[in-house]
DOMARTI-994568 format. One record per residue (C-alpha): residue number from 1; x, y, z. Coordinates in steps of 0.05 Angstrom, whole numbers, plus 32768, in hexadecimal, padded with zeros to 4 digits. Each point is the difference from the previous one (the first is absolute). Layout:
BEGIN
NUM | X | Y | Z .
...
//
This chain:
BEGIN
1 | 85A4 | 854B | 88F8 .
2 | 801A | 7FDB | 803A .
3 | 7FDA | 7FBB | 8013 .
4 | 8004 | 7FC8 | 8030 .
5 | 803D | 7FE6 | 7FDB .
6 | 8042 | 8021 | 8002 .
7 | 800E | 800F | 7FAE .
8 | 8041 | 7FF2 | 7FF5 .
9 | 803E | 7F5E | 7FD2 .
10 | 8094 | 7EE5 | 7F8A .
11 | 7FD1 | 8011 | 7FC7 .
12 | 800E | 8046 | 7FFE .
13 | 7FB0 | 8015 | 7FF7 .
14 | 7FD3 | 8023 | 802E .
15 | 7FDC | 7FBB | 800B .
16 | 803A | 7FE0 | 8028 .
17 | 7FEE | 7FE0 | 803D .
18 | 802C | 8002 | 8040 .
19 | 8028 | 7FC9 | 801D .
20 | 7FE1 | 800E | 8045 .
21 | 7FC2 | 7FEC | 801E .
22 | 7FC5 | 8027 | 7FFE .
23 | 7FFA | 803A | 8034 .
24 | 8050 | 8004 | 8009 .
25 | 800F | 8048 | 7FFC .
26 | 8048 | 800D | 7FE8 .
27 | 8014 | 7FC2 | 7FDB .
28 | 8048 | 7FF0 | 7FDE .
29 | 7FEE | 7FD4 | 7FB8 .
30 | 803A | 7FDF | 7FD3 .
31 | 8013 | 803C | 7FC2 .
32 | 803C | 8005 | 7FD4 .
33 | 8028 | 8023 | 8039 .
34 | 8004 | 7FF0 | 804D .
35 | 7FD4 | 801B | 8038 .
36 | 8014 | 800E | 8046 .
37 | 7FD3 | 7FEA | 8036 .
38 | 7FF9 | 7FEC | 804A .
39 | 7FEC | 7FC5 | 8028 .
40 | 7FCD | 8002 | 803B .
41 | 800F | 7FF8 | 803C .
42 | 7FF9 | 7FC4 | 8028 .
43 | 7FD2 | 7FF0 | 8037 .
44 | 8030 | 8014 | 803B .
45 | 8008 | 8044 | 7FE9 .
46 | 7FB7 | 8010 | 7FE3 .
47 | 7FE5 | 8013 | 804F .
48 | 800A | 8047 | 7FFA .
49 | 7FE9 | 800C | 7FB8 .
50 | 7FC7 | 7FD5 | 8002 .
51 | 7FE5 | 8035 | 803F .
52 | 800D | 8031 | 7FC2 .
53 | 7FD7 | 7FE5 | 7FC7 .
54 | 7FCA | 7FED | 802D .
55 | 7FF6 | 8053 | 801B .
56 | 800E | 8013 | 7FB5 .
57 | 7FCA | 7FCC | 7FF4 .
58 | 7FDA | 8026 | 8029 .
59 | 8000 | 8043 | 7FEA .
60 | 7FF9 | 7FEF | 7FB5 .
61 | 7FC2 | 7FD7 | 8007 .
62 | 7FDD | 8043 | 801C .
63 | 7FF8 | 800D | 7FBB .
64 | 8009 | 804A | 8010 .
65 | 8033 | 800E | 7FD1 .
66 | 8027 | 7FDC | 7FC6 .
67 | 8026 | 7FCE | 8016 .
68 | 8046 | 8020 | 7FEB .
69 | 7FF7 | 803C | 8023 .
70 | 7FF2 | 7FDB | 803E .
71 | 803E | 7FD3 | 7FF7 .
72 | 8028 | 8041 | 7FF7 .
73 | 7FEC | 8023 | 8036 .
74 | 800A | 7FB8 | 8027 .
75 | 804A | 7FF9 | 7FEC .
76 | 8004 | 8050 | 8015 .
77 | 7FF1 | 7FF1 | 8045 .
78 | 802E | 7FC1 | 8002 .
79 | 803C | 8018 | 7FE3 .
80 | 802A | 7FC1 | 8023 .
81 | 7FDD | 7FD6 | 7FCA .
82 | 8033 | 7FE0 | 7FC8 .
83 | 7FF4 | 8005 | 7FB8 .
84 | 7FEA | 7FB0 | 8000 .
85 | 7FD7 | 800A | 8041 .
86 | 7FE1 | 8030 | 7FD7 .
87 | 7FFD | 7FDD | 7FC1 .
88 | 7FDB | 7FBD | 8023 .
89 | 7FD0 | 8029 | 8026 .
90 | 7FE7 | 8024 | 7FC3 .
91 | 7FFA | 7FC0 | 7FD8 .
92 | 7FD9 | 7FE4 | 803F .
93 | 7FD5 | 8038 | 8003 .
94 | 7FEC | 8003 | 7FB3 .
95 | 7FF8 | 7FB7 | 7FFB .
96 | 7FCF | 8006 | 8036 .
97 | 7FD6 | 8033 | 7FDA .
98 | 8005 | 7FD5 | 7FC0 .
99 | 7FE1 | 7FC8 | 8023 .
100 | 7FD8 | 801D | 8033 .
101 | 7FBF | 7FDE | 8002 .
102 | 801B | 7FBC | 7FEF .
103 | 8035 | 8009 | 8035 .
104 | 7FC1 | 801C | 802F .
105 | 7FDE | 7FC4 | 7FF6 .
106 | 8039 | 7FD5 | 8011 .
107 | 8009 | 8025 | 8040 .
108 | 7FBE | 7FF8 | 8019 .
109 | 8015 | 7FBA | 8016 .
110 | 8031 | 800C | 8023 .
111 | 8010 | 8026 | 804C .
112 | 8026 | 8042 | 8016 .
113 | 800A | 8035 | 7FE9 .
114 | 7FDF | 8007 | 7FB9 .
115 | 802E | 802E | 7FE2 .
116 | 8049 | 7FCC | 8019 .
117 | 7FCA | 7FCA | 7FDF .
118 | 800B | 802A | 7FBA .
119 | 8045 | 8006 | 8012 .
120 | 8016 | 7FB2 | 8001 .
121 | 7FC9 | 7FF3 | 7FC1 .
122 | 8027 | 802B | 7FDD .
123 | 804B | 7FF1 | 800B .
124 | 7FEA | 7FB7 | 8003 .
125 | 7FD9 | 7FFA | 7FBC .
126 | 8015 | 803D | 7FDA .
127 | 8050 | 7FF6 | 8014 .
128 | 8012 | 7FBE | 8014 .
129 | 8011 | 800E | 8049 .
130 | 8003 | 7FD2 | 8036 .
131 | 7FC6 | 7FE8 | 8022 .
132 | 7FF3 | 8024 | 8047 .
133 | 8025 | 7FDD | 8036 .
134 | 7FB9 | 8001 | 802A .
135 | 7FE5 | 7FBC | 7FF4 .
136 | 7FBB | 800F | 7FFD .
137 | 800D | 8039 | 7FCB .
138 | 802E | 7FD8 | 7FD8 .
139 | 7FC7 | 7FD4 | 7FF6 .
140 | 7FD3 | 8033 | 7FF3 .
141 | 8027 | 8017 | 7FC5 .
142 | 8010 | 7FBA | 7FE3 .
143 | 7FAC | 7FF9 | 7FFB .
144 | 8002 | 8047 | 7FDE .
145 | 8031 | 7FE4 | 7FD3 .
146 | 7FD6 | 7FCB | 7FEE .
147 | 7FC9 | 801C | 7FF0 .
148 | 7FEF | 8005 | 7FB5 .
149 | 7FF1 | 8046 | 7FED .
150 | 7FDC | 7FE4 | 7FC0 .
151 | 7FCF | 7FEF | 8034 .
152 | 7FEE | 8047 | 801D .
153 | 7FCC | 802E | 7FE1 .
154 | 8028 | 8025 | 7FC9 .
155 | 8002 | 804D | 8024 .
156 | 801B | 7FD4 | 8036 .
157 | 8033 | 7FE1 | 7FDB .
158 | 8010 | 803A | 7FDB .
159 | 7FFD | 8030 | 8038 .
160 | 7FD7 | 802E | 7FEC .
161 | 7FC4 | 8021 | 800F .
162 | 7FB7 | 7FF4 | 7FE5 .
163 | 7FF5 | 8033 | 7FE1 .
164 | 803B | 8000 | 7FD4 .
165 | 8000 | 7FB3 | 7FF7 .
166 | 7FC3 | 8011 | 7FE4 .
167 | 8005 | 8032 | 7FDA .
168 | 8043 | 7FDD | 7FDC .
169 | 7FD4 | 7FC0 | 7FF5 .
170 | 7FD0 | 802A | 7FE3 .
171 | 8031 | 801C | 7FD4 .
172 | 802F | 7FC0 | 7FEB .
173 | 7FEB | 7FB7 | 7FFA .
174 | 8013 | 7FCA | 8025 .
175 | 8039 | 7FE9 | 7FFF .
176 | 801A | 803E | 7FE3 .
177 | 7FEE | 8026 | 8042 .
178 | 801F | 7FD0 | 802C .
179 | 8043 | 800F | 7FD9 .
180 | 7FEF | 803D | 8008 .
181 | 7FFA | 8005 | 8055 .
182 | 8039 | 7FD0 | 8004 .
183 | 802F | 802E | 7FD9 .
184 | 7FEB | 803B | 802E .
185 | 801C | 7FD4 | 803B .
186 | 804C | 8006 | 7FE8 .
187 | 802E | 802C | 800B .
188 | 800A | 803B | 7FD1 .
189 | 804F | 8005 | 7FCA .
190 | 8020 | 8039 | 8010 .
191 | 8002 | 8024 | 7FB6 .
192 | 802C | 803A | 7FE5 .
193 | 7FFA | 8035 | 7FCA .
194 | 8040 | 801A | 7FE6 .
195 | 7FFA | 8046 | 8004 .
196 | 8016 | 8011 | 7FAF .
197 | 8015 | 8048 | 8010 .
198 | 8036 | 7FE2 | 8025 .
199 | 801A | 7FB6 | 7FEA .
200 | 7FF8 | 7FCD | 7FDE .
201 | 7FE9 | 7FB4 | 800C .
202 | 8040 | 7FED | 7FF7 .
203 | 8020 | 8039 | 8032 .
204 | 7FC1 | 7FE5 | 8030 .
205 | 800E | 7FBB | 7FF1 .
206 | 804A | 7FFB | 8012 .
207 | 8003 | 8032 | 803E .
208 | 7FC7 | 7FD0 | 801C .
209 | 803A | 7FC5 | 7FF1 .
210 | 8037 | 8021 | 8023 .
211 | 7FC8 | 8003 | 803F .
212 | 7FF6 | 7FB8 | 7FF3 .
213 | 7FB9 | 8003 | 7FF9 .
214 | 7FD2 | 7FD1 | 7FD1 .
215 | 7FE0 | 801C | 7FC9 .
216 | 7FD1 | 7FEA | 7FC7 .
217 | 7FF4 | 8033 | 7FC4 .
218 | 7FB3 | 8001 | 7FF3 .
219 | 7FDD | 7FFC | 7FB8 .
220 | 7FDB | 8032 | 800E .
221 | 7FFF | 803E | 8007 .
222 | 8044 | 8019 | 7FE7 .
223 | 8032 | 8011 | 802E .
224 | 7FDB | 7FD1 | 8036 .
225 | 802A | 7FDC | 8031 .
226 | 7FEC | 7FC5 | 8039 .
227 | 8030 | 7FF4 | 803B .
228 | 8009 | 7FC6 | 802C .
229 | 7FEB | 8006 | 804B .
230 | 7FF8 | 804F | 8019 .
231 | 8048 | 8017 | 800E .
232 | 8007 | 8040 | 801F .
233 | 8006 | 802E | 7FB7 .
234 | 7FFF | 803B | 802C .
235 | 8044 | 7FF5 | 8011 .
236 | 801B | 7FFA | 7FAF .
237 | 8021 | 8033 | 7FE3 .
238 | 7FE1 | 7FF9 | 7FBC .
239 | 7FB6 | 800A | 802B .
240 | 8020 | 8036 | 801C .
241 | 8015 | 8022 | 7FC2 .
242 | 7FB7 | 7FF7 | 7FE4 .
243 | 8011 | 7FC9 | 7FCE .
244 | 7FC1 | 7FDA | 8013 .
245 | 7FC1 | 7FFA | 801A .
246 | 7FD6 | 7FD1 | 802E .
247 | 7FBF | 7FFE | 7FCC .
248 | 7FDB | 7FBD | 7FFC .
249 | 8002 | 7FE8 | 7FB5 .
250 | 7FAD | 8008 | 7FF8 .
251 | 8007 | 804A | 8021 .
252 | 8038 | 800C | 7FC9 .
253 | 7FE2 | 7FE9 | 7FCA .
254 | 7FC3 | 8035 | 8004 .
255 | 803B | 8037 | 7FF3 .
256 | 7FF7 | 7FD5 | 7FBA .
257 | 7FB6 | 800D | 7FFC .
258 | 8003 | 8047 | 8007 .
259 | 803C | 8005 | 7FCE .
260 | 8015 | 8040 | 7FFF .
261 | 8021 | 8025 | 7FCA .
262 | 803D | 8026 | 8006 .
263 | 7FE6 | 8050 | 800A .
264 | 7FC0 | 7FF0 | 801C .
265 | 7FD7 | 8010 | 803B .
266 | 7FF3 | 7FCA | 802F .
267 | 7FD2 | 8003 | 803E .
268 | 800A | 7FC6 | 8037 .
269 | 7FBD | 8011 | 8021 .
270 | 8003 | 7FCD | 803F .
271 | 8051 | 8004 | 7FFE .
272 | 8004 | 7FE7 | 8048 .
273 | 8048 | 7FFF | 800D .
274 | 801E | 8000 | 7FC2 .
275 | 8011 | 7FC3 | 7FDF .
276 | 7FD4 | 8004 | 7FC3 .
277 | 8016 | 8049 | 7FFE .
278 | 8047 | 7FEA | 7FF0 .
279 | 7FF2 | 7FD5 | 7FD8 .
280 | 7FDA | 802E | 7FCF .
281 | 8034 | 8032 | 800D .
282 | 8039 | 7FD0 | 7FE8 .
283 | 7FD4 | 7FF3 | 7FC5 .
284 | 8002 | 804B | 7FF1 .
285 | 8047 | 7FF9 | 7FFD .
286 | 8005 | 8049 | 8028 .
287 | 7FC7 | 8021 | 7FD2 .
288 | 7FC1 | 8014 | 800B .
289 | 7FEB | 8007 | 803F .
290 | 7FD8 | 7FCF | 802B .
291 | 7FD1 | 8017 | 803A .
292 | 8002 | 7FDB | 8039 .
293 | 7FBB | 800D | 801F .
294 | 7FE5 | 7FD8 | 804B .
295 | 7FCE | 8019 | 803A .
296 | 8038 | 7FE6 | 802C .
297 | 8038 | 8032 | 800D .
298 | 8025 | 7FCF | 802D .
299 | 8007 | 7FD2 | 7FC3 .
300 | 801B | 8037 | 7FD1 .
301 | 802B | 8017 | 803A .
302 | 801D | 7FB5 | 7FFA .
303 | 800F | 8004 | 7FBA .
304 | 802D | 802B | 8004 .
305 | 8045 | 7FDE | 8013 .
306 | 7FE7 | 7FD2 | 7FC9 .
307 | 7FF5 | 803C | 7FD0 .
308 | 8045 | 8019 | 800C .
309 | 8020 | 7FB4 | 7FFC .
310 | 7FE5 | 7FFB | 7FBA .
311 | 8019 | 803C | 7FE4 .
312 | 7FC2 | 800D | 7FEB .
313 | 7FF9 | 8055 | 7FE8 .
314 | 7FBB | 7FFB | 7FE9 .
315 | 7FCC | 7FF3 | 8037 .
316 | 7FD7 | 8028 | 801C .
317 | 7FE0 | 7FF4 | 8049 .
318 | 7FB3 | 801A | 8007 .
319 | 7FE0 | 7FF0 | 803C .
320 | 7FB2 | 800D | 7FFA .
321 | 7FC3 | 8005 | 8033 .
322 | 7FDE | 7FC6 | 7FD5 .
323 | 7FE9 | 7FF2 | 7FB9 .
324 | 7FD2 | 8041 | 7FFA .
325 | 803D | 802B | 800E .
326 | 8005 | 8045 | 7FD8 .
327 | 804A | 7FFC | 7FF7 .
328 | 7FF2 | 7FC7 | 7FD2 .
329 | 7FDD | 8032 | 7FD5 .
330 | 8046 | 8015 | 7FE3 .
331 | 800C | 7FB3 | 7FE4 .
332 | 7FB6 | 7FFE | 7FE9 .
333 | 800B | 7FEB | 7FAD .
334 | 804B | 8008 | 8005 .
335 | 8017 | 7FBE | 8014 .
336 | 8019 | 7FC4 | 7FC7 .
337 | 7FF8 | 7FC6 | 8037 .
338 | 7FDC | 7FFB | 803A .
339 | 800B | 7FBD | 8036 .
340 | 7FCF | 7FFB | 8027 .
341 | 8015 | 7FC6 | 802F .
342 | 7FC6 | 800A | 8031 .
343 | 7FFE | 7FF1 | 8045 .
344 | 7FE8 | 7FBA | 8006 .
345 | 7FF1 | 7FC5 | 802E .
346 | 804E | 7FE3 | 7FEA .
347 | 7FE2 | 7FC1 | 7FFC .
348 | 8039 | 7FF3 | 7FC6 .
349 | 803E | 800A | 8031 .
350 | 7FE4 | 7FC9 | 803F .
351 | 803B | 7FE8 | 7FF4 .
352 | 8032 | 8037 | 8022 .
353 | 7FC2 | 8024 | 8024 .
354 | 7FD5 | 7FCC | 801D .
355 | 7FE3 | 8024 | 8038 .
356 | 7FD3 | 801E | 7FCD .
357 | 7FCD | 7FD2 | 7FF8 .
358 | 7FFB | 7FFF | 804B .
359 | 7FFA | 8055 | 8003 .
360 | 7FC6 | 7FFD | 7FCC .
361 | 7FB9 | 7FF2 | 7FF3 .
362 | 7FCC | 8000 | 7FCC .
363 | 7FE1 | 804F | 8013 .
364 | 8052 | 8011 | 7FF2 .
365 | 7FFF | 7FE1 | 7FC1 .
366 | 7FC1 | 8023 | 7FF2 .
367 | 8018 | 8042 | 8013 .
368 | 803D | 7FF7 | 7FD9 .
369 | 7FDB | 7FF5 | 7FC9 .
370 | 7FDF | 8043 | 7FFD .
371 | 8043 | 801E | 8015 .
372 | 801D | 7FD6 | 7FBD .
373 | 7FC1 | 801B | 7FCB .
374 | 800F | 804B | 8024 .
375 | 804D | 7FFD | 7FF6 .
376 | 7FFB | 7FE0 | 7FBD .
377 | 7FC9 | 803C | 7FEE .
378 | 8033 | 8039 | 801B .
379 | 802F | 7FF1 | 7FD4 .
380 | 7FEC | 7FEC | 7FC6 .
381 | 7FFD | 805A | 7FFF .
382 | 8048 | 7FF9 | 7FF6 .
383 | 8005 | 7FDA | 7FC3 .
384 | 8009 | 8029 | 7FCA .
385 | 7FDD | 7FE7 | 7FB9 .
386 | 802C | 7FCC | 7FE2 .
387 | 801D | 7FF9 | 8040 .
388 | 7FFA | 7FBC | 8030 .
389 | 7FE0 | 7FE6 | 803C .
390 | 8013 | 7FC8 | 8028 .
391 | 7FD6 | 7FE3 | 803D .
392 | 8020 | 7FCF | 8029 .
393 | 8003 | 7FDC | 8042 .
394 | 801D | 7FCC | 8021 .
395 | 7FCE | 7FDB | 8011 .
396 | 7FD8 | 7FBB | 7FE9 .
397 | 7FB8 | 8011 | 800B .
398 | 7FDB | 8011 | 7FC2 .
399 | 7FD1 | 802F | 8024 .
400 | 803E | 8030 | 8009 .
401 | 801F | 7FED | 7FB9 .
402 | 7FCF | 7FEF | 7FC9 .
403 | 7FBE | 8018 | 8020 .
404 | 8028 | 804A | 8004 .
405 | 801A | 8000 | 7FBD .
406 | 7FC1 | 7FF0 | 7FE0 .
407 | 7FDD | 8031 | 8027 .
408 | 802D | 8039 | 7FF2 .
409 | 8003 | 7FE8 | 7FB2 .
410 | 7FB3 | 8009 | 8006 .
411 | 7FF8 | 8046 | 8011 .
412 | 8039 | 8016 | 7FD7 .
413 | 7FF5 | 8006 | 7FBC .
414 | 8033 | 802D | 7FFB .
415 | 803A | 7FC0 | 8010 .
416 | 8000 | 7FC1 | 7FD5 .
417 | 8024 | 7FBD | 8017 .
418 | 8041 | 7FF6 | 7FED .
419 | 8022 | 7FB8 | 7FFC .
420 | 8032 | 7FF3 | 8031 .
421 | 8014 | 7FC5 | 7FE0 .
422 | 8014 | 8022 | 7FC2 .
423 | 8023 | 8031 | 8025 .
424 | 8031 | 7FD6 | 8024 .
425 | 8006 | 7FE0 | 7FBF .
426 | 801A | 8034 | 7FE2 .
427 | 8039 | 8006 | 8030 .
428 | 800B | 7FB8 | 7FF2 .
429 | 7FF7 | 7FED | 8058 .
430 | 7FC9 | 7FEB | 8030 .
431 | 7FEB | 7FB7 | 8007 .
432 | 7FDD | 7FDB | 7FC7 .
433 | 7FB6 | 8008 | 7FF9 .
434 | 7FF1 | 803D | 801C .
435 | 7FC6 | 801C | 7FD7 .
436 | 7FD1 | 8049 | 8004 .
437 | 800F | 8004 | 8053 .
438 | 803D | 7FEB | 802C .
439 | 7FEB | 7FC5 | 802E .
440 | 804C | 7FEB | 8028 .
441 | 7FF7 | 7FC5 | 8033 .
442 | 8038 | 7FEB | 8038 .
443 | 7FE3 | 7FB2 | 7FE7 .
444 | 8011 | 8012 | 7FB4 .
445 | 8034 | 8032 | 8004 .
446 | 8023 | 7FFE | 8040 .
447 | 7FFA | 8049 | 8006 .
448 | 7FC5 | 8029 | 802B .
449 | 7FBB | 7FFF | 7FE2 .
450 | 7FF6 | 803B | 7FD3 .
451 | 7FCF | 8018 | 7FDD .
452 | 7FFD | 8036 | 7FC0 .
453 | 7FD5 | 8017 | 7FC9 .
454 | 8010 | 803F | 7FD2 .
455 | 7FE0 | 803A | 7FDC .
456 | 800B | 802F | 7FD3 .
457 | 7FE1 | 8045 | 7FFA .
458 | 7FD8 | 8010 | 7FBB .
459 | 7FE1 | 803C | 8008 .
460 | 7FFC | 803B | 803D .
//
């Protein structure tokens, strides 16, 4: 099932922080190997593109559509725009969502044009720039810089809004929330999965050398990979050949969750597109089959260059109406696993999709949680007895995590709980003290914010 979020990243361990300030986008951090960057521009030559970022600026903060689908079809209709014009304007644009309503309330002191306001808060505070050469604005950012963000209400400071500062101090002390919001407010790693049909970490590991590109291997989960900056992988030969994957290390590790067995039959019931699928699918090691199932035909339709990258022979596509649908019938008791990484609020991945919390509200996060208990209901009918259910989301609000696993344990007799802890360590990965349910945290991890909890199927 499709939701707001797109389903689809030093110490070497998912809790490393990045060199760069909070809100940079695409951000170069010292590794064992060299990374390639660019500098900005300097004040001379910044006329043009500034007149850029402020009508992409613009058009984003409509809210009408994700953010990265607005950027593309922005860079579609200016095709004269460089890869590093490109590059700063989308790390201006998502810094601005990260700090929105702080950067909003900074702005409301100052004159012109609000949106050109954003603009110089951003470069200036976020990036380092140099201060406006306008006199009166220059001195209107110096104050801004002053100004002790301790000092501001905390959904200010953490740019956020009520109703989800709330509902995360509800949920998490103080000042475990505030580590919490502030994590949210950095950039995202760029994290890969090497794709096991086809190479090795090693084969990964040294074709990402001869690029030149940083890399840290990851504790967990195996085969889990972090890059420096966000170099254009597109362009590799080993992406290319389907040696890897773009998976965030939390999104991987729920392939570990689900654990399938060689043989079996695996359903990916909100598959989105695709990178849990392959991930199963590599697990199978080309048996069994795994059915990749979505309301969203669009997002199948995109899975499939990725599909035929991986070398992947045993996934089946199945688009459906929604959850009631009767070609589901023929999976009903026949599956081993079921995922069912529901459509969510993505409160876990702020980090890389910020406009989020901006695009939601509390009657969304109610509906989705009747969407969640329905999904979760659906297909549990696939699990066959003996077989395994997984519900997760990427999300931090208990009322779409906890409250929904409860509730389903409730009225199902038929399922009992199943530790994830113990199942991860059985496979000897996953972070230390995970216990019955899966609870990842950008602040604790450094990956998105996941959440899982397992069950198995006694009786029909």
């Amino acid at each position: 099932m499709s939701g707001p979020r797109d389903k689809s990243r030093g110490a070497a361990r998912p809790g490393a922080k990045s060199s760069r300030k909070p809100g940079a986008k695409p951000g170069l951090s010292a590794g064992r190997r060299g990374s390639k960057g660019h500098g900005h521009r300097g004040p001379q030559d910044q006329a043009p593109q500034a007149d850029l970022i402020e009508r992409a600026l613009t058009e984003v903060l409509k809210l009408e559509a994700p953010a990265d689908a607005v950027l593309r079809a922005f860079f579609r209709a200016h095709p004269q725009m460089g890869r590093r014009d490109r590059g700063r304007l989308a790390e201006t644009v998502f810094d601005v969502l990260r700090h929105r309503r702080r950067y909003d309330h900074l702005a409301a002191a100052g004159s012109g044009p609000h949106v050109r306001r954003l603009r110089w808060l951003s470069r200036c505070l976020a990036f380092g720039d140099p201060l406006p050469a306008d006199g009166a604005l220059a001195e209107w950012v110096t104050a801004a810089r002053r100004i002790d963000a301790s000092t501001l209400p905390p959904a200010v400071r953490y740019s956020m809004p009520d109703w989800l500062w709330e509902a995360l101090a509800a949920r998490y002390p103080w000042p475990e929330v505030g580590r919490i919001a502030e994590s949210l407010l950095e950039p995202a790693p760029l994290d890969l999965r090497v794709n096991t049909l086809k190479a090795t970490v090693a084969q990964v590991d040294a074709a990402l050398a001869q690029a030149d590109l940083g890399l840290h291997p990851l504790p967990w989960p195996p085969g889990a990979l972090r890059l420096d900056g966000k170099p254009a992988l597109e362009e590799l030969g080993a992406f290319v050949q389907g040696w890897f994957e773009v998976q965030d290390a939390g999104s991987q590790l729920l392939a570990h969750v689900v654990a399938p067995r060689r043989g079996q039959t695996v359903v990916d019931f909100c598959a989105g597109a695709g990178g849990k699928t392959l991930a199963l699918a590599a697990m199978l090691a080309g048996t069994g089959q795994v059915f990749a199932v979505d309301v969203s035909t669009s997002r199948l339709i995109r899975m499939r260059p990725r599909l035929a990258r991986s070398g992947a022979t045993n996934v089946q596509p199945m688009a459906i109406d929604d959850e009631h649908d009767p070609k589901l019938k023929r999976l009903a008791g026949r599956a081993d696993r079921v995922l069912v990484d529901a459509p969510c609020t993505g409160t876990g991945t702020l980090r890389r999709n910020p406009d989020l919390k901006w695009r939601q509200t509390p009657a969304d996060v109610a509906e989705l949680g009747r969407r969640q208990t329905s999904i979760l209901a659906a297909a549990a009918r696939l699990v066959k007895p003996g077989g395994r259910l997984v519900y997760a989301t990427c999300s931090l609000l208990d009322t779409e995590n906890g409250a929904v696993a409860d509730a389903f344990e409730a009225a199902h007799p038929e399922f009992t709980r199943v530790s994830v802890g113990e199942l991860l360590a059985a496979q000897r990965t996953g972070p230390a003290g995970v216990g019955d349910r899966l609870e990842l945290r950008p602040d604790l991890h450094g990956c998105d914010g996941f959440f899982a909890a397992a069950f198995e199927r006694v009786r029909g």
